[in-house]
C-alpha positions in Angstrom: -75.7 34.4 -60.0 -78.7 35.8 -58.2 -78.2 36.3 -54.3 -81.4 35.3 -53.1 -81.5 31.9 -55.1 -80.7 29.0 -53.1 -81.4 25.6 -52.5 -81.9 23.8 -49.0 -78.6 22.1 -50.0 -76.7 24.7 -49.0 -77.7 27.7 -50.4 -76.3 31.6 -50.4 -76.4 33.4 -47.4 -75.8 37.4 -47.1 -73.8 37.5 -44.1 -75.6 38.9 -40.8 -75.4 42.5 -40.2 -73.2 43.1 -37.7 -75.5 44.3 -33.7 -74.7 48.1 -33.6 -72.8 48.6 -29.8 -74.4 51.2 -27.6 -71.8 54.6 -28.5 -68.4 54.4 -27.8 -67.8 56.7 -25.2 -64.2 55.9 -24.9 -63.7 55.6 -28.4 -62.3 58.6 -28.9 -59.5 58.1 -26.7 -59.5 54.8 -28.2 -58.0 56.3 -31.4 -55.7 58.5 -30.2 -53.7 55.9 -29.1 -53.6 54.7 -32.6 -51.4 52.4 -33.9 -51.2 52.0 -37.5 -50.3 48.9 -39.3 -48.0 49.7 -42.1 -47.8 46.9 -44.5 -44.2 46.8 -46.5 -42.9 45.3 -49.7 -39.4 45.0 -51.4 -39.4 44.5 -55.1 -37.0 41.9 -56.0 -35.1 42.5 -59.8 -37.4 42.6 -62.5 -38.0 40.0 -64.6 -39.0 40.0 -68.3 -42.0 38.3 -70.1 -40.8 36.2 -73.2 -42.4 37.8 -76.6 -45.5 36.1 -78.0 -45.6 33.5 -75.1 -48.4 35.6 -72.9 -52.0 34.3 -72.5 -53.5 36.1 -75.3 -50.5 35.0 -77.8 -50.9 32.0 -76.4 -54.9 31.7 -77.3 -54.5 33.2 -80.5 -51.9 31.0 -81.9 -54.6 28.4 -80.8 -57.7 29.8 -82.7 -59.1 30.9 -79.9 -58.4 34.7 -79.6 -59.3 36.7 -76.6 -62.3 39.0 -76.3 -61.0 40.5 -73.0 -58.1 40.9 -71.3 -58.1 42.6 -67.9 -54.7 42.6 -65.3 -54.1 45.0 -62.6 -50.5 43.2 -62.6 -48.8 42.8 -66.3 -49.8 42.8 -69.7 -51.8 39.6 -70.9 -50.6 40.3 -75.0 -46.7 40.5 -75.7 -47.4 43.9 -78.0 -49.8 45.6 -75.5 -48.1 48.7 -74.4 -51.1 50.5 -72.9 -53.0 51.6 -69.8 -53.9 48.9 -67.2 -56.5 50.5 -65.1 -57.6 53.8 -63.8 -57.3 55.4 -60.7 -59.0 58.3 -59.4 -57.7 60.3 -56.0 -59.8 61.2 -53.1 -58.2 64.4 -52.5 -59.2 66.1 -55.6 -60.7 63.4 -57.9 -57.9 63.7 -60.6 -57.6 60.3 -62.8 -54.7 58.7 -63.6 -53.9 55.8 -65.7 -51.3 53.3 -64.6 -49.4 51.5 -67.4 -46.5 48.9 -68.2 -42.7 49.4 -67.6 -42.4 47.8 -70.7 -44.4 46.7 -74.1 -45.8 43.2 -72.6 -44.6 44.0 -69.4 -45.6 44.4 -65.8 -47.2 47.3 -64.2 -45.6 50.9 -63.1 -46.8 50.3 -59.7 -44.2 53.0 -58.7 -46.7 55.4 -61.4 -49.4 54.8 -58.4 -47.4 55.3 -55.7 -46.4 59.0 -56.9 -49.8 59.4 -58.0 -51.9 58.7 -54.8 -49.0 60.0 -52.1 -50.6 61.5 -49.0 -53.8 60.7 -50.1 -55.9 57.2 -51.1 -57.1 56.3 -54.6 -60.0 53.8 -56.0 -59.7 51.8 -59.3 -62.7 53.1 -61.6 -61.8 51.5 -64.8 -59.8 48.1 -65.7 -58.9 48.5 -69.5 -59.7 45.8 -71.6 -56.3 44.8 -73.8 -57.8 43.7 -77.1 -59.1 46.2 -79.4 -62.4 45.8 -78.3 -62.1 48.0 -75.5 -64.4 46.2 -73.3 -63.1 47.8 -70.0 -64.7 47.7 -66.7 -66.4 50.3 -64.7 -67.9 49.9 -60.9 -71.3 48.4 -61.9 -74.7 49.7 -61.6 -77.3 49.3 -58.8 -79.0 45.8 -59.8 -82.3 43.8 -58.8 -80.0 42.3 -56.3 -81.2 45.2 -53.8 -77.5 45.9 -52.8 -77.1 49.2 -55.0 -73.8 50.4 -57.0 -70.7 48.8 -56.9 -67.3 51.2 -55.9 -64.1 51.0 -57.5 -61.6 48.8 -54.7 -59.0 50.8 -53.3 -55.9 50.8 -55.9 -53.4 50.2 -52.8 -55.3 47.4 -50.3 -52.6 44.6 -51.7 -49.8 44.4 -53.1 -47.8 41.6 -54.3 -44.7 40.8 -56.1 -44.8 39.8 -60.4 -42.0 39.3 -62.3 -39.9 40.8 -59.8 -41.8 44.0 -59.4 -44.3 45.4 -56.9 -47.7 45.4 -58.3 -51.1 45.7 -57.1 -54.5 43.4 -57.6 -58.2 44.5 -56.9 -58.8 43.7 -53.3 -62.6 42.6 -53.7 -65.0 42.9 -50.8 -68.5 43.6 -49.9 -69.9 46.7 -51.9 -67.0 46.3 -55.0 -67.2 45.6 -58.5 -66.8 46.0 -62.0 -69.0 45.7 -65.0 -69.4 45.8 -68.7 -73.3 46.8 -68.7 -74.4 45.9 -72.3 -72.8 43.2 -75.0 -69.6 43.5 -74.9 -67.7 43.1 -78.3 -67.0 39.3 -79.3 -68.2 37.7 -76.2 -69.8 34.9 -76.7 -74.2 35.4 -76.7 -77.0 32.8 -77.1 -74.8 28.9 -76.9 -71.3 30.1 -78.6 -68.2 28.8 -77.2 -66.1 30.6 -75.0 -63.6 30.3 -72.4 -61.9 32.3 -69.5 -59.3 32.0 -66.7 -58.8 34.2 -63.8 -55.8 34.2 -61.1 -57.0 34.8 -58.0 -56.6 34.4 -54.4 -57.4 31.2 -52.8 -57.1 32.5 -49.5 -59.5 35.8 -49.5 -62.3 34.5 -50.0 -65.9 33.7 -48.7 -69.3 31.5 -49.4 -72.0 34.2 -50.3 -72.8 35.5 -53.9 -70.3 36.5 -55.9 -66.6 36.7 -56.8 -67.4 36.2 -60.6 -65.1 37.0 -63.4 -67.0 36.4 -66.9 -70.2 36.5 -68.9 -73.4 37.9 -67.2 -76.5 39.1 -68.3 -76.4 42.6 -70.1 -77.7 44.4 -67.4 -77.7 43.5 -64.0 -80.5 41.3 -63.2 -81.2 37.8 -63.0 -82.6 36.9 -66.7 -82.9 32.9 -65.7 -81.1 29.8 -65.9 -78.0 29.8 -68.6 -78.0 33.4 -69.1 -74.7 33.8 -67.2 -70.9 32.1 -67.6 -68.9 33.4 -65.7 -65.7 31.6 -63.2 -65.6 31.7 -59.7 -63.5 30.5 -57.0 -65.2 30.8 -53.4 -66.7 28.3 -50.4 -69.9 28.2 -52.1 -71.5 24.2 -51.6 -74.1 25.3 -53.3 -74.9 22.0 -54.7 -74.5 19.2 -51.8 -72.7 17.4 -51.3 -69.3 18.8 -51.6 -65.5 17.4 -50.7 -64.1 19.7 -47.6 -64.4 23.3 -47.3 -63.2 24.6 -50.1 -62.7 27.0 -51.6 -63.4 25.6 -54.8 -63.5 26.7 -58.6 -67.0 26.7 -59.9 -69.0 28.0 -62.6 -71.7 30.2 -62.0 -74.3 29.6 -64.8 -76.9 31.6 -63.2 -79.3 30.1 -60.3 -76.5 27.7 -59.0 -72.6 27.7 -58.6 -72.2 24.2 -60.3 -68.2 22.4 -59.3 -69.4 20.1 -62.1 -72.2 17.5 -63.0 -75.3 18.6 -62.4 -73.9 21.1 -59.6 -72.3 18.2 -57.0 -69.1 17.0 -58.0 -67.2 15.0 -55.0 -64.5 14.9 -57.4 -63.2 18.9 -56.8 -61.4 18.6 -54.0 -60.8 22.8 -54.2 -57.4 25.0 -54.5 -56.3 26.7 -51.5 -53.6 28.2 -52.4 -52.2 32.0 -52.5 -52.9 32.7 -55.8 -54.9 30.2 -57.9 -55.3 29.3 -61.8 -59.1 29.2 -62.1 -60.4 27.8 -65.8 -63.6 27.5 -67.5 -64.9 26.3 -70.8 -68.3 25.8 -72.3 -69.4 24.8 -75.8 -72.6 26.3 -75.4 -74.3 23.5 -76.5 -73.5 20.5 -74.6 -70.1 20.1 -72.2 -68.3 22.3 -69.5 -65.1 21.9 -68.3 -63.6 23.6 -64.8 -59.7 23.1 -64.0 -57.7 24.5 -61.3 -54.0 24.9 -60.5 -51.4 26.6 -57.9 -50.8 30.2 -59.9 -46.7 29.5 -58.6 -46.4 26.2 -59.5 -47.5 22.5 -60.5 -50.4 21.9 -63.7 -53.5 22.4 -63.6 -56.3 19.7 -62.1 -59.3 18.9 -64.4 -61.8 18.7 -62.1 -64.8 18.6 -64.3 -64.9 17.6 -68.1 -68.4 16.4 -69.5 -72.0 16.9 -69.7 -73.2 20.7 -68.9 -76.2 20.4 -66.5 -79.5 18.8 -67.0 -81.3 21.0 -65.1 -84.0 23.4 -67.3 -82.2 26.1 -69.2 -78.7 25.4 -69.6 -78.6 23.4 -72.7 -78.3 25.2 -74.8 -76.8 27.9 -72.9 -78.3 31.9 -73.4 -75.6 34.1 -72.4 -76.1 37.2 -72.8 -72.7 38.7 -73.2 -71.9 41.2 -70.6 -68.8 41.4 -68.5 -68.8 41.1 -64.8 -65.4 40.8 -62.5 -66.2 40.4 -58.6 -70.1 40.5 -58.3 -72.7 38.2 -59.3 -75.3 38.7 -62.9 -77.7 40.7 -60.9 -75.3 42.7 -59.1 -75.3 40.1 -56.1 -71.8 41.9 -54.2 -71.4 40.6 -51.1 -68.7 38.4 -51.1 -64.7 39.0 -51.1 -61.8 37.6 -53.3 -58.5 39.1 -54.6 -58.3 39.4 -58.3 -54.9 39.5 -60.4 -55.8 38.8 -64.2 -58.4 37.2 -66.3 -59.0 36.6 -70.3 -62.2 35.8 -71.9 -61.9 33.6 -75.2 -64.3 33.0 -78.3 -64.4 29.4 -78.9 -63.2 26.4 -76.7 -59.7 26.1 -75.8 -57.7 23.0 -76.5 -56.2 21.6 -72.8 -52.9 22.3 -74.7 -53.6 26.1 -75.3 -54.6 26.1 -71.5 -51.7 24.2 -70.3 -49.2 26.7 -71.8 -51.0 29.4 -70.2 -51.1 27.9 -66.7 -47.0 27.2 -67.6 -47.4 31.0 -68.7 -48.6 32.3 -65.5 -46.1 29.8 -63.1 -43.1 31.6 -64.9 -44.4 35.3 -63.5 -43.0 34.4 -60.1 -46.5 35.6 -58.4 -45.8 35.8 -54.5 -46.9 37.6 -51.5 -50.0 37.4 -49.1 -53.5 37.4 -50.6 -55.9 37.4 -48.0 -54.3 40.5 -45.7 -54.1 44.1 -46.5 -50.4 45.5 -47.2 -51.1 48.9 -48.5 -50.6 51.8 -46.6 -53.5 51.4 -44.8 -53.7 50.0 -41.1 -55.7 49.1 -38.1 -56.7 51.1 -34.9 -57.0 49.1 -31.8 -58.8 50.1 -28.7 -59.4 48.2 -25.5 -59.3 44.2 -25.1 -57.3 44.1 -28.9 -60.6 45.4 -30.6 -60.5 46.7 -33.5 -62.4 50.5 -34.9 -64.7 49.1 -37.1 -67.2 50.2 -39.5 -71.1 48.9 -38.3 -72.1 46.5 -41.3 -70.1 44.5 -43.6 -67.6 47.0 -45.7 -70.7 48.9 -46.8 -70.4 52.3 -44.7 -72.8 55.0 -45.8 -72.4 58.9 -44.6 -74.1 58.3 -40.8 -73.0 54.4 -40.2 -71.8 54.3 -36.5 -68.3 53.3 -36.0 -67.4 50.7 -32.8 -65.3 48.4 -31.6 -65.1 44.8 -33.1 -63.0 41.5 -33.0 -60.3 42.1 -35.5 -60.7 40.5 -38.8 -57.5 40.5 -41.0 -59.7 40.5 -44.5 -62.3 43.3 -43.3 -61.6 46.3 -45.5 -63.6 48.4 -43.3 -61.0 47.8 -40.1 -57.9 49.0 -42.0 -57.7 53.0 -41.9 -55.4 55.5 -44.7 -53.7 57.8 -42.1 -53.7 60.8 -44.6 -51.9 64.1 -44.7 -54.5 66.6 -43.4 -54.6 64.0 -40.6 -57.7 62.4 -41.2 -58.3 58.6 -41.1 -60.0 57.0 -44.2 -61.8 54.3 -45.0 -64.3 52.6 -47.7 -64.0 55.9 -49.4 -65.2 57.9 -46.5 -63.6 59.7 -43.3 -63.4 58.6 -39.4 -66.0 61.7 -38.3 -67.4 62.7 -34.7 -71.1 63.6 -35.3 -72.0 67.2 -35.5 -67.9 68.2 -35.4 -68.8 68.3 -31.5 -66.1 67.2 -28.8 -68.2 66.9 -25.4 -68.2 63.6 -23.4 -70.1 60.8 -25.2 -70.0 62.6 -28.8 -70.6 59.8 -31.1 -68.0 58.7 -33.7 -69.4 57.7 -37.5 -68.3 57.3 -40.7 -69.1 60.8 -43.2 -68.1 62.0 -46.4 -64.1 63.4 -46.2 -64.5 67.1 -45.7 -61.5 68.3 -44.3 -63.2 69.9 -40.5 -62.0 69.7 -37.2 -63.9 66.4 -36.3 -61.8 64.5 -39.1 -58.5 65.4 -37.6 -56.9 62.9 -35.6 -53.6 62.9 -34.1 -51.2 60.1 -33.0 -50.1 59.7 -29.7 -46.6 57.9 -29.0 
């Protein structure tokens, strides 16, 4: 969906940029008296996924094969034995792939670990598991106004799958991924199709988008239908809606519909850690939208019926690109945590999606969603504040660093305390401007370049 569409129902908002404090001239002293959060996980024994019984198996044997497949976590196809996603490492931009224990298996998170010690890594490329290689890249600068998208950092959350330690895409402001062009097999111009996504229903947030799904080819807003893609977020975009959410919806370009005609009292939202988010279109004339608890329990139908009346939607015109975390015109300003998705050609049966909600109860997904637990950490100064990057998770070379009420889900408050004794962030280095260390030198957020003013040292 396009960020600046709204209705006076409650519409989109882009979050207000955050008042810049006057410098920090304590600041400095501030952060030496770091004190680094370390988050912490033990990996329970590993447990095995049955043979032919994973989503895409699942699908197939139901005539409705996958298009996509993309999992930071396990395999989504019992035979897939191949790379997951791609990392790339801040210290000397060396690319990794990080693959399966196992054919059909879960991910080598331990592969990562080695991979990115003593430095931080991004992911810059989920790999598509079908042959039709549609992978995902960070997306390109779209009409939204927002610019390019950047890879999330490969270790802001772990959790626990099948047994093991695995990581998902921690999603905020400024990250995404994209499939620019038509992708292979996904559905274009009123086809069928279907996807699923589990995702957090605790990280997340009410501005545009945490989208996994179809989207225009290229990132703009094309008009109504031109976009099909699942979302679970706090979005009332159509009033009225039942509590606060967060709810799974269907952005369809120029509204984030929970059913209906956009209102639907009936979804009463999933809250949960980690939530089973479905939806199906014929193209033509009906939608469905179910949600479920990714660690237990069925999934809820909460819309089955008529796709909107609204100009433009029936018949649908998608346009067969991928998105996963922004909206069709780039829209990235909102946050969510992102474990695995499929996209489908054709409309899945409720039995074919049963057995892969069953499917994804029997992975044993658990752990926090909505908190960083990589290796990352926060630096508190005086009255509990927290260092934090001016803006919302955005920081460009120059953006002033200050002091700000902690928040547990900003990404831009939780520093890497690396090797050469720099403190990282966003992809960019703690800095004092012009490397200078007199009284009331300001402190920013630069490039990582490895000079004095980058070095910071704890203090017991």
């Amino acid at each position: 969906m396009s960020r600046e569409k709204s209705t006076a129902g409650g519409g989109l908002r882009r979050p207000a940029r955050r008042t810049l404090l006057r410098p920090l001239r304590h600041l400095l002293s501030a952060v030496a008296a770091i004190g680094l959060v370390l988050g912490a996980l033990i990996a329970l024994p590993g447990v095995s996924q049955a043979a032919g019984s994973l989503p895409c198996d699942i699908y197939g044997a139901a005539g409705t094969p996958c298009v996509a497949a993309h999992s930071t976590t396990r395999a989504l196809l019992s035979s897939y034995n191949g790379p997951l996603y791609q990392v790339t490492r801040a210290s000397d931009g060396a690319r990794a792939d990080i693959g399966l224990l196992s054919a059909g298996g879960y991910a080598n998170a331990a592969q990562q670990d080695t991979f990115c010690q003593n430095t931080t890594c991004r992911i810059t490329k989920v790999y598509d598991q079908t042959s039709r290689h549609n992978d995902l890249t960070p997306g390109p600068a779209g009409t939204s106004g927002m610019g390019a998208d950047r890879g999330a950092d490969a270790s802001e959350i772990a959790v626990t799958a099948g047994g093991h330690k695995v990581y998902g895409i921690w999603i905020s402001p400024g990250v995404g991924y994209r499939y620019t062009g038509v992708a292979s097999g996904v559905a274009v111009d009123g086809q069928p199709e279907g996807a699923y996504m589990v995702a957090s229903g605790t990280h997340v947030g009410s501005d545009c988008c945490f989208d996994y799904g179809n989207a225009e080819s290229t990132p703009a807003d094309t008009g109504n239908g031109h976009m099909d893609a699942v979302s679970i977020a706090t979005t009332c975009y159509f009033a009225p809606c039942t509590g606060s959410g967060p709810w799974i919806e269907a952005d369809m370009e120029n509204g984030m519909f929970q059913g209906d005609n956009g209102s639907n009292t009936a979804n009463r939202g999933n809250n949960s850690p980690f939530v089973t988010a479905v939806l199906k279109n014929d193209g033509q004339t009906k939608y469905a939208l179910k949600g479920g608890n990714s660690q237990s329990g069925a999934l809820s139908t909460w819309w089955d019926g008529g796709l909107p009346t609204r100009a433009g939607y029936r018949p649908m015109h998608q346009e067969g690109g991928i998105i996963l975390g922004t909206g069709g015109d780039n829209s990235n300003w909102n946050r969510g945590t992102f474990f695995e998705g499929v996209m489908v050609a054709g409309y899945p049966t409720d039995a074919a999606e049963n057995a892969v909600q069953s499917n994804v109860v029997s992975v044993g997904y658990s752990g926090e969603t909505d908190v960083p637990n990589g290796p990352q950490g926060t630096v508190t100064g005086p009255g509990g504040k927290c260092v934090d990057v001016a803006a919302d998770d955005t920081g460009t070379n120059g953006t002033a660093v200050q002091l700000w009420d902690c928040q547990n889900w900003a990404e831009d408050q939780h520093w890497q305390h690396n090797a050469d004794g720099s403190l990282s962030t966003i992809g960019r280095c703690l800095d004092i401007e012009g490397n200078g260390t007199a009284n009331g030198a300001k402190v920013e957020l630069w490039d990582c370049n490895g000079v004095g003013g980058q070095k910071w040292v704890q203090q017991a």
